[in-house]
C-alpha positions in Angstrom: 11.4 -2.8 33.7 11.5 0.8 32.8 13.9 3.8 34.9 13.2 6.7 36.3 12.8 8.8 32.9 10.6 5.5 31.5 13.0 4.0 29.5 13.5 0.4 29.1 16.1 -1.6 30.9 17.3 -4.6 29.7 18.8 -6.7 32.6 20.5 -10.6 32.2 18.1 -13.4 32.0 20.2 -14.7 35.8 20.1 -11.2 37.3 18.2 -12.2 40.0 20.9 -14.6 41.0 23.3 -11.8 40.3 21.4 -9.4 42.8 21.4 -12.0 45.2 25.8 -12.2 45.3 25.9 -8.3 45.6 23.5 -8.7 48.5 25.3 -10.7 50.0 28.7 -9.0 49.4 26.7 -5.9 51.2 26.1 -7.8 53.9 29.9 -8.4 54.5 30.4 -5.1 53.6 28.1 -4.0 56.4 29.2 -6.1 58.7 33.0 -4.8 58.4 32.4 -1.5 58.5 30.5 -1.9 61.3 33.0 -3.9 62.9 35.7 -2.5 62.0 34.2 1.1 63.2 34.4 -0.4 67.4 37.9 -0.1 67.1 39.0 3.6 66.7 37.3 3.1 70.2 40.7 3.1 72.6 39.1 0.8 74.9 37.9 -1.6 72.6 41.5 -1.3 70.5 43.6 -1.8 74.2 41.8 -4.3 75.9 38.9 -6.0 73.9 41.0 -6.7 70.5 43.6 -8.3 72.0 41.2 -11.1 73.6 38.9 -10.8 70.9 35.9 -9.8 72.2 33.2 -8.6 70.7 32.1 -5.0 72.2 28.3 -5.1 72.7 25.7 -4.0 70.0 24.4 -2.7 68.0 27.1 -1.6 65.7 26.5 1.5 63.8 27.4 1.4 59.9 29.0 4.3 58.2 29.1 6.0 55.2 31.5 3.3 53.3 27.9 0.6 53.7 25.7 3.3 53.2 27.5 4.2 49.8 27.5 0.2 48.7 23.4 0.3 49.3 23.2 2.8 46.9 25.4 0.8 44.0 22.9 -2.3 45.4 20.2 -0.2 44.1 21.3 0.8 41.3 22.1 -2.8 40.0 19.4 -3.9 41.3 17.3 -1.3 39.3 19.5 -1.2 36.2 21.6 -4.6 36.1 24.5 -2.3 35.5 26.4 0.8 36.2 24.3 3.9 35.7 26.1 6.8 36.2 23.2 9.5 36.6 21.5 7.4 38.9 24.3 5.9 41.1 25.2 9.8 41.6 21.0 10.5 42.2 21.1 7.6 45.2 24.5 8.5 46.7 23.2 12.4 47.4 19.7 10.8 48.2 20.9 8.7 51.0 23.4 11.5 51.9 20.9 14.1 52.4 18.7 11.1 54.4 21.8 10.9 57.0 24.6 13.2 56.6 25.7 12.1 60.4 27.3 8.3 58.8 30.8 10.1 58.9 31.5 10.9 55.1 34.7 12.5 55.0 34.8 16.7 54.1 35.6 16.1 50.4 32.5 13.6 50.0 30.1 15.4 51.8 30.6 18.9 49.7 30.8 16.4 46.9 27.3 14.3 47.5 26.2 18.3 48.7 26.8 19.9 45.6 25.2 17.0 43.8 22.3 17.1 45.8 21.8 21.0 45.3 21.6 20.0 41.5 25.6 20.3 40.3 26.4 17.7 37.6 28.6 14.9 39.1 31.3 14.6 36.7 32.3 18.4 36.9 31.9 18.2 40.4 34.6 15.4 40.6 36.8 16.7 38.4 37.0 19.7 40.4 37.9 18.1 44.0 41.4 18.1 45.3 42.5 21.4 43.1 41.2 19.8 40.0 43.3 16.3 40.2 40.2 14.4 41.5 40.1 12.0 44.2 42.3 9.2 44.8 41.0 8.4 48.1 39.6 4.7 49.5 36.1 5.4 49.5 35.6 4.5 45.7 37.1 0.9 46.8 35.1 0.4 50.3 31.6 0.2 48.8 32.4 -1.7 45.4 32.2 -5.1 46.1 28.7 -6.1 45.3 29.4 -4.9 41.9 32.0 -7.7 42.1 29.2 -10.3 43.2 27.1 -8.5 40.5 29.4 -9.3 37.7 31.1 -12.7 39.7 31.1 -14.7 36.3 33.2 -12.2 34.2 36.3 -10.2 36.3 37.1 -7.9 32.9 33.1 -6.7 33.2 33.9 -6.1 36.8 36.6 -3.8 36.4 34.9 -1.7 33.9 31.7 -1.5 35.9 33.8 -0.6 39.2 35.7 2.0 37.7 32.0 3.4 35.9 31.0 3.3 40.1 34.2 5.0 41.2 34.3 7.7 38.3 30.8 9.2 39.7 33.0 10.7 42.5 36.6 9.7 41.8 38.0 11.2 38.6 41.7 10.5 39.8 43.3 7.5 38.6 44.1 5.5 41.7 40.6 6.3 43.2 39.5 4.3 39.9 42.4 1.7 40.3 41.5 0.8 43.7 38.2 0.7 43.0 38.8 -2.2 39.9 41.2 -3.9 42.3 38.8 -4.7 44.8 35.7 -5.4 42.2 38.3 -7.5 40.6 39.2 -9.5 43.9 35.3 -9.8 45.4 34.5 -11.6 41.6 37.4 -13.9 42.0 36.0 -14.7 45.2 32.9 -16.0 44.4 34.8 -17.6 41.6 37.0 -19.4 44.1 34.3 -19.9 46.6 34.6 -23.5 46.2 38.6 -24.1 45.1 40.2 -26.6 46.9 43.9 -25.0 46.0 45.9 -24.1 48.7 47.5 -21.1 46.3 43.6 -19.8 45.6 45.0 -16.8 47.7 47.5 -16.2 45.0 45.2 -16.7 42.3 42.8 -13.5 43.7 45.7 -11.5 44.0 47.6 -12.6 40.3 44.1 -11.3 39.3 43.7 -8.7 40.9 47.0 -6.9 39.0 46.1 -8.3 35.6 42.6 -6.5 35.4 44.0 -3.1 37.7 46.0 -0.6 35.2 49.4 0.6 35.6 48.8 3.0 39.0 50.7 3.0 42.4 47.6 0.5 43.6 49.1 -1.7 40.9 52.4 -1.9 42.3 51.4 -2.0 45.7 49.6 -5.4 44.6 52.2 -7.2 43.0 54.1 -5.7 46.8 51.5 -7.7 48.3 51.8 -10.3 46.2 55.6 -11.2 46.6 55.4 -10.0 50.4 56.8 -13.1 52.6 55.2 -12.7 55.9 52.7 -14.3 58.2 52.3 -11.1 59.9 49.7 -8.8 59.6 51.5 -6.0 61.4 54.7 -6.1 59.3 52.0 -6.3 56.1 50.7 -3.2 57.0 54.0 -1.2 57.8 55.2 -2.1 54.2 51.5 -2.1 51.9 49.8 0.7 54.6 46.4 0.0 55.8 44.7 3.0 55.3 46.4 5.8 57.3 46.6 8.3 54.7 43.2 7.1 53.4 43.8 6.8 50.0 43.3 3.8 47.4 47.6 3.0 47.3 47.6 2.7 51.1 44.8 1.1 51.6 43.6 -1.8 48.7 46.9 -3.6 48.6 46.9 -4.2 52.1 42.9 -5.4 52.2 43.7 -7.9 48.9 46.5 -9.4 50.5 44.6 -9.9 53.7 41.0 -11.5 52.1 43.8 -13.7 49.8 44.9 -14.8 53.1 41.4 -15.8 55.2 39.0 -16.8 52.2 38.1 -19.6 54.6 37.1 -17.7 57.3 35.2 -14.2 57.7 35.9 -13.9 61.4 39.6 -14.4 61.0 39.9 -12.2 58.1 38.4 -9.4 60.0 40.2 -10.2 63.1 43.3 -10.1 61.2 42.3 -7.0 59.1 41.3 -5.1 62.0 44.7 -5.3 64.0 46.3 -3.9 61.2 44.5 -0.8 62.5 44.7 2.3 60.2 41.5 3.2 58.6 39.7 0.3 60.5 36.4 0.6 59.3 37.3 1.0 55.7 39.8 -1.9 55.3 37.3 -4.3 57.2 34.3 -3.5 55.1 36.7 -4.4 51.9 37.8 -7.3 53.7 34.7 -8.4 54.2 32.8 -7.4 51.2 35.1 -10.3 49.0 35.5 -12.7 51.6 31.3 -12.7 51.8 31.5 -14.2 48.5 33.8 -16.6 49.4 31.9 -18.3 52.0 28.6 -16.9 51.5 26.2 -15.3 53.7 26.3 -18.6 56.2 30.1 -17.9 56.6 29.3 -14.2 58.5 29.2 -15.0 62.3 25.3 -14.6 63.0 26.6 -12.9 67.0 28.1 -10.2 64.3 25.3 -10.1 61.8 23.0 -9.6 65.2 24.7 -6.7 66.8 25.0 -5.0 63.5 22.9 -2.3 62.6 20.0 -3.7 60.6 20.5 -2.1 57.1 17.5 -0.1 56.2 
């Protein structure tokens, strides 16, 4: 296998297998995002959440799944993080649809990129020259998760090399380990019978994610004695002020809760409300590798967007 400049590309003797767990963590990212997008509808929020129904399809996908295609290729291509090229597909599928409802920083970001500026000065320079802290580094990261399932340390290096390509704060790269941290140690608990397997992702979770406000909003989540998701995401936030700290906590400690059950993690997820579509694609992109691409409704995989 050779890259785009012909040189050679070593990839692990199981990659296949590997490529076939970050598929399928796309595939719950997907259907999250999708799903979770419905619900800055008012009438779907008032009247249809509350009974839990599902609003008819198809459900568009945004940005946050377009985004995790592009780390899906890059793996898929490279078996690892590849800076260049991760920066290459994000402005490639960016200039393909710009209408997926990137946020203003991203879309002069991927635009600069695009017209040719390098990524990491471009980065550096968002946000008056403190980079960006925001969630989208975490919403798309999880195949790199299912990518590097067998090794969590691995994980968090290769999700903070994903998140640096447009992230050069800290917490954007925190958040981002957090949640590649969590989607591993879901595949890895995939078949735990452990009633504390919850805890386990979350104890995880902190060890792997440095010293950082998503750090402490984790061991929050982790000590955080509720059964409620509202109350959860009064005190963690779920995504209002759309940055890593007030979002990731609040999506660990709701996959740690519903590892059993996609639907119910999403349900629950999305009546936290917030940043909907963001905090159900993370949801769903570790509890995919929990139960695996059989666990996703196929009603909700059918009304989804078919990925292209």
């Amino acid at each position: 296998m050779t890259d785009r400049a012909g040189h050679k590309e070593m990839r692990p003797s199981d990659h296949d297998e590997r490529v076939g767990r970050a598929r399928v963590a796309l595939e719950g990212v997907a259907v999250g995002d999708a799903f979770g997008e419905l619900f800055f509808d008012r009438y779907n929020r008032e009247v249809l959440m509350p009974r839990r129904a599902l609003p008819d399809g198809p459900w568009p996908y945004t940005d946050d799944t377009a985004m995790a295609m592009s780390i899906v290729d890059v793996l898929t291509d490279r078996g690892r993080i590849d800076q260049d090229e991760l920066a290459a597909r994000f402005a490639e599928r960016f200039v393909a649809q710009p209408g997926r409802g990137y946020g203003p920083g991203t879309f002069a970001l991927l635009m600069a990129i695009a017209r040719g500026a390098d990524w990491r000065g471009a980065a550096r320079s968002m946000f008056g020259g403190q980079g960006s802290w925001g969630n989208g580094s975490a919403m798309r990261v999880a195949p790199v998760g299912g990518y590097f399932a067998d090794d969590p340390a691995e994980a968090a290096r290769q999700a903070r090399a994903s998140a640096a390509v447009t992230h050069a704060h800290g917490e954007g790269q925190a958040g981002a380990i957090a949640v590649g941290v969590a989607a591993a140690m879901a595949w890895q608990l995939r078949n735990a019978d452990d009633a504390d397997r919850g805890a386990v992702l979350i104890d995880a979770a902190i060890e792997h994610t440095p010293e950082s406000e998503v750090h402490a909003g984790l061991r929050k989540a982790a000590k955080l004695d509720t059964d409620r998701t509202d109350r959860a995401a009064a005190v963690l936030g779920s995504g209002t002020r759309i940055s890593c700290p007030d979002t990731v906590p609040f999506c660990i400690w709701c996959a740690a809760r519903h590892l059993d059950s996609f639907a119910e993690a999403l349900w629950a997820t999305a009546s936290g409300l917030g940043d909907v579509d963001t905090t159900c694609a993370i949801v769903g992109g570790i509890v995919a590798l929990a139960t695996g691409i059989k666990g996703i409704p196929p009603e909700w995989l059918a009304r989804r967007e078919d990925l292209q």
